[in-house]
N, C-alpha and C positions, 0 to 999 in steps of 0.2 A: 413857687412852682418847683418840682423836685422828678428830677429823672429818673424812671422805675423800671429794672430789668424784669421785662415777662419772660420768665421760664417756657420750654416745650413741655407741655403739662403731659401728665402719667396717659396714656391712652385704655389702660389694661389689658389683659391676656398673654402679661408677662413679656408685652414689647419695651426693648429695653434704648431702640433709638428708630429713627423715621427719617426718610427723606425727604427734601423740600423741592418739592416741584413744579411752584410758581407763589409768587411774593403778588399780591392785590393792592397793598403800597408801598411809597418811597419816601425816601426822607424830606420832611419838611410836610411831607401829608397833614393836615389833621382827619383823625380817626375821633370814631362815634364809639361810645360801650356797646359792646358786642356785633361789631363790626369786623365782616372777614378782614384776617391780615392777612394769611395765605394759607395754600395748600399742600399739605405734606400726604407721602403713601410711608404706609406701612407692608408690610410683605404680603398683605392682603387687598388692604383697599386705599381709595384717599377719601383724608378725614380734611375734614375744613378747619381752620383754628381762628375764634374770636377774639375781640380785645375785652382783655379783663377790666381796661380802664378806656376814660375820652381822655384824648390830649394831642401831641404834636409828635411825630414819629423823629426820635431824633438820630436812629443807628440802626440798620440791620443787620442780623447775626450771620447771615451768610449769604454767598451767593445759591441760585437754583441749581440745584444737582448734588449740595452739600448734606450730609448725613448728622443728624443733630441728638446727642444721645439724650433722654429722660433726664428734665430739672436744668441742661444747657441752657444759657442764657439767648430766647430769640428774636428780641426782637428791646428794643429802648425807647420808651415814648414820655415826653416830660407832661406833668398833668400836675393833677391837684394833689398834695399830699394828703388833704384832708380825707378826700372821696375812697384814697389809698386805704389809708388807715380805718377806715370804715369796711373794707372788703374781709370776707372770712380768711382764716389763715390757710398753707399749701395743705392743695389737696393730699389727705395719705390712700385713702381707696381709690382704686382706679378712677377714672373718669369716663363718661361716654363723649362718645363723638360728639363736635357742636358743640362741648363744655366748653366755656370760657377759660383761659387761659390763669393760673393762678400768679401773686405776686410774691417774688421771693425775696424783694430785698431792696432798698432805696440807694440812690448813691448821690454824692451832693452834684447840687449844679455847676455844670461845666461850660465853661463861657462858649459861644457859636463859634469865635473865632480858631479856638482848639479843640472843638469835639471832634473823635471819631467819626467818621460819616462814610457811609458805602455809599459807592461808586451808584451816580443816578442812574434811574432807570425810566424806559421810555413808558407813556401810559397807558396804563391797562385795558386789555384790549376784551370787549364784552365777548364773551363765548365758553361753552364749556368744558371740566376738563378732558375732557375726550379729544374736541377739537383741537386745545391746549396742546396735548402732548401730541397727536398727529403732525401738527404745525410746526414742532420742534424737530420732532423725527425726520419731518421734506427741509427744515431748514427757513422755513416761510416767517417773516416778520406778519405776527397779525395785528400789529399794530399800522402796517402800511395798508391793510383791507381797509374796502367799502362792503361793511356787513350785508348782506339779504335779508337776515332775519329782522326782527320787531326791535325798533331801538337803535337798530346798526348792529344788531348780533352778526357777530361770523359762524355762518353753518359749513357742514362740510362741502354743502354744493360751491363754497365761494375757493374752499382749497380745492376744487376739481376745478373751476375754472382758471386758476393759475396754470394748474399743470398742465390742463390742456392746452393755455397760449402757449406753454414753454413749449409743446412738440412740433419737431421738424417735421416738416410737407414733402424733405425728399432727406436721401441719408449722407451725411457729412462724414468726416474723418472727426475724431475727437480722442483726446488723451485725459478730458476732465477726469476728478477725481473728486468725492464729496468725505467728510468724516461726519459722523454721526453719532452721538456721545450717548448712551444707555442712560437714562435716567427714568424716575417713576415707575411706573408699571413693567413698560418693558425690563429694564432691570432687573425688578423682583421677580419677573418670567426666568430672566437668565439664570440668576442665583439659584432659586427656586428648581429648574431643571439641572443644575450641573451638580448642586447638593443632591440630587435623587438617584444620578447617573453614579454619581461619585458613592453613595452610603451602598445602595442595593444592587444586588446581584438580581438583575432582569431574567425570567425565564417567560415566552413572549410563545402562545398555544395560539395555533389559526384553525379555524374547523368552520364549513361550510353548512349552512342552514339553506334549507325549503321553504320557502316562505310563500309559498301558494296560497294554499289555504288561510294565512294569515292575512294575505293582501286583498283576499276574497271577501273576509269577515269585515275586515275595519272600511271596503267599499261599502259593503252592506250595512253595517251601524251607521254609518257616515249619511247615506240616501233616507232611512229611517229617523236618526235621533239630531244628524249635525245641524240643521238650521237650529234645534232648543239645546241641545247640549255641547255642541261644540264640535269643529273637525277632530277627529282623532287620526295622528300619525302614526307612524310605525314607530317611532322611538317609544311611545306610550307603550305598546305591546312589548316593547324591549324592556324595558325599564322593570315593566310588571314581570316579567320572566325573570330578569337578574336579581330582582329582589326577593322573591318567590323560592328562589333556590338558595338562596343563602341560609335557608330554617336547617337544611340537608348538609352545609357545608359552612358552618357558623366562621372557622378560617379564615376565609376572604373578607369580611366583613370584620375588618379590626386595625389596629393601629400598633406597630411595633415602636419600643423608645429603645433606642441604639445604645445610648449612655449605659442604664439600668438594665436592659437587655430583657424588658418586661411586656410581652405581648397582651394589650388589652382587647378580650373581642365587646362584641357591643350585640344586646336583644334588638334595638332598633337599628334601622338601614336608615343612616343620614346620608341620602347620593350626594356626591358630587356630580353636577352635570356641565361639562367641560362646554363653553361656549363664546365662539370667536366675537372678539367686539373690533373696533374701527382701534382701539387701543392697544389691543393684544388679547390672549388666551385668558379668559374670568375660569369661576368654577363656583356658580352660585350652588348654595347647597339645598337638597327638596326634601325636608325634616319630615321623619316619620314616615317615608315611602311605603312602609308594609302597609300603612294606614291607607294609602288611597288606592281609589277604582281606577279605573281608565280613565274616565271623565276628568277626576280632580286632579290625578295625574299630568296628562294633557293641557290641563288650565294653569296648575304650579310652574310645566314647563317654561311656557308661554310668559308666564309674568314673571318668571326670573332674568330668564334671557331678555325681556325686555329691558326690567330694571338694571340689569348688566350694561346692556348695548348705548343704554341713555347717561351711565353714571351715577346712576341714582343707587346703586347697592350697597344696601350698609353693610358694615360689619358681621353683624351676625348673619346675612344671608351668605358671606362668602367664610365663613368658617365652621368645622364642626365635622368635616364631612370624613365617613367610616369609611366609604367604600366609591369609587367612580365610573363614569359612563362617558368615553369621549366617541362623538359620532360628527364629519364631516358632509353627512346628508348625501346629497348630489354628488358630491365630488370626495367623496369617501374613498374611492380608489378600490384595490382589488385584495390589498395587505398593506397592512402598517404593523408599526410597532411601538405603540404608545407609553410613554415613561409615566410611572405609576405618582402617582400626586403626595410625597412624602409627606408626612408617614405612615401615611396608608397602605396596605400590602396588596392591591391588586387596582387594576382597572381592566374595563370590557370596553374595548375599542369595535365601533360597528362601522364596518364596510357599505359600502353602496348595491341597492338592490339591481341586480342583473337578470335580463330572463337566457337564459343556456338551456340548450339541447341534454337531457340529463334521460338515463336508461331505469324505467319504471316499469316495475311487473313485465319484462322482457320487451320492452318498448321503446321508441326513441319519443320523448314526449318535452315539450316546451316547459320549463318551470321557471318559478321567480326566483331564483337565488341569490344570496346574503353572506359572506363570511363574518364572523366575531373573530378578530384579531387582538387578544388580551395578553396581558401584563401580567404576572405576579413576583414576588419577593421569594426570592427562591430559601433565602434565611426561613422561614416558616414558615410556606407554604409549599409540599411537597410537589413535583412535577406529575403524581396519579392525582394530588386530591386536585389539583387546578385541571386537568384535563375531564376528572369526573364531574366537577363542578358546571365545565362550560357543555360538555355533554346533559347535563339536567340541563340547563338554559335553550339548547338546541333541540330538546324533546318537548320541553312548554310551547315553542316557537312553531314547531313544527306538527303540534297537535292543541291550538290554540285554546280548544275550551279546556282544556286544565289551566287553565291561568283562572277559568271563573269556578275551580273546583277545590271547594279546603278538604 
């Protein structure tokens, strides 16, 4: 038997290290080929990584929250040399997600008595990464749960049930104090915004929409087509507006490289569609938006943010994106000031619809109103052409059948 360092294999798209955000086993394990060992994120998503071999896990390369660069050594499992030596050699083209782990290199065997061995770990607890990283963030051992779901799963209704034993019935004095260590996802939120705050010069345009008429029409498709074709929401008619206007205002729609100092704009709109999960802020991206109707719009929504909200989004669904749309729905508020999704030069941040007393044709008349509170890159995109841009957005919006007019 011979003990084999598995590398953190290449992932591609030029990520050059990942973090580990939960180990699936510990030492003394035995692992199956192609068997999770654990879960790393990249500044996108988390990628699951298998065993490139079977054998006995004899070392793990770090603890969870450790940052492990491309070809680091992650993980030691003693196995069959022969099966080894039978495997292809390191991968040099990227690899996709769920690729097995490649082998970089054999090292003799090392007695039990003196091998390296990281610090045990308690056993793993069935749930997923969602719940994982929620459960780290409150501090919650889910290894001390009695799951609800199929199996002994722990769902997030079993972390509300904790929380809720923990609250007081009447108010106490208290000086507690909790730390709470950034890792996974949330972290690469952190980085992620304070690189965008930190590179761009924000210039943040708020301009009020009517959206009567708007809310009139997608009532009326909705009564007509939604049992066969689907509800359609107001973010659909948003979506179709901001994408609609970018033919007039090609700017917005592009990606700035700081280094190079090389603005590339892009013929297709790949949205980014900002969407809150139980984990943190995603941005699945809706490829090819100029391509769709309402309907399909509508339905890409829906199944991004699903596949977000459950952990399921791969890679390519959260990368790519040209241009972005962050909308808090209900509780969108009255103004924000949303940070533009680096290195993209703009986002349209949508406020909550309001109905206000507003003065029409010498009138005082009830209307639905909507602010677009956006983002842009003040480096290259001027303060008239981002003000003209959300102006075209607020005349689609506001005179709704131009969205179905080429």
């Amino acid at each position: 038997m011979t003990i084999h360092s598995i590398p953190m294999p290449d992932l591609g798209e030029g990520i050059a290290e990942v973090e580990l955000v939960d180990w699936h086993v510990k030492p003394g394990d035995q692992v199956a080929e192609d068997q999770i060992l654990c879960d790393v994120m990249t500044d996108k998503a988390a990628v699951e990584i298998p065993s490139s071999i079977a054998g006995r896990v004899v070392e793990l390369g770090g603890p969870v929250g450790q940052m492990f660069a491309v070809g680091s050594v992650l993980i030691r499992i003693e196995g069959d040399s022969v099966a080894a030596a039978n495997m292809p050699a390191p991968a040099i083209a990227a690899s996709p997600p769920g690729v097995a782990a490649q082998l970089v290199g054999d090292e003799p065997e090392t007695p039990a008595a003196t091998a390296p061995v990281a610090p045990q770990q308690q056993a793993r607890a069935l749930a997923s990464p969602a719940v994982k990283q929620r459960a780290r963030g409150l501090g919650i051992d889910l290894a001390s749960l009695r799951g609800s779901g199929p199996d002994g799963r722990v769902e997030h209704a079993d972390i509300d049930a904790v929380l809720t034993a923990g609250v007081r019935t009447s108010g106490s004095a208290t000086d507690g104090t909790r730390e709470v260590k950034l890792i996974g996802l949330r972290r690469a939120i952190a980085r992620k915004m304070q690189e965008s705050k930190r590179h761009i010069p924000h210039y943040t345009y708020v301009e009020e929409v009517d959206v009567t008429e708007l809310v009139a029409l997608r009532d009326e498709l909705n009564a007509q087509h939604g049992a066969t074709r689907g509800e359609l929401s107001p973010l659909a008619f948003v979506i179709r507006a901001v994408v609609r206007a970018v033919a007039a205002y090609p700017q917005v729609n592009a990606r700035f490289d700081d280094g190079a100092e090389v603005l590339t704009q892009f013929d297709a709109v790949h949205l980014g569609v900002a969407t809150q999960t139980e984990a943190g802020l995603m941005v699945p991206v809706l490829r090819q938006a100029q391509t769709l109707d309402l309907w399909a719009c509508a339905a890409a929504i829906t199944r991004l943010a699903a596949s977000a909200r459950s952990g399921k989004a791969t890679r390519d669904e959260l990368t790519g994106s040209t241009l972005t749309v962050t909308s808090l729905g209900k509780l969108g508020g009255i103004v924000s000031t949303p940070v533009i999704n680096r290195p993209e030069v703009a986002i349209v941040g949508v406020n909550r619809i309001v109905a206000r007393p507003m003065v029409l044709d010498g009138a005082v008349q009830v209307r639905q109103m909507m602010n677009l509170s956006s983002s842009f890159d003040h480096r290259v995109v001027d303060g008239a052409v981002a003000a003209a841009y959300i102006q075209q957005v607020r005349r689609l919006l506001e005179h709704p059948a131009l969205l179905f007019v080429d």
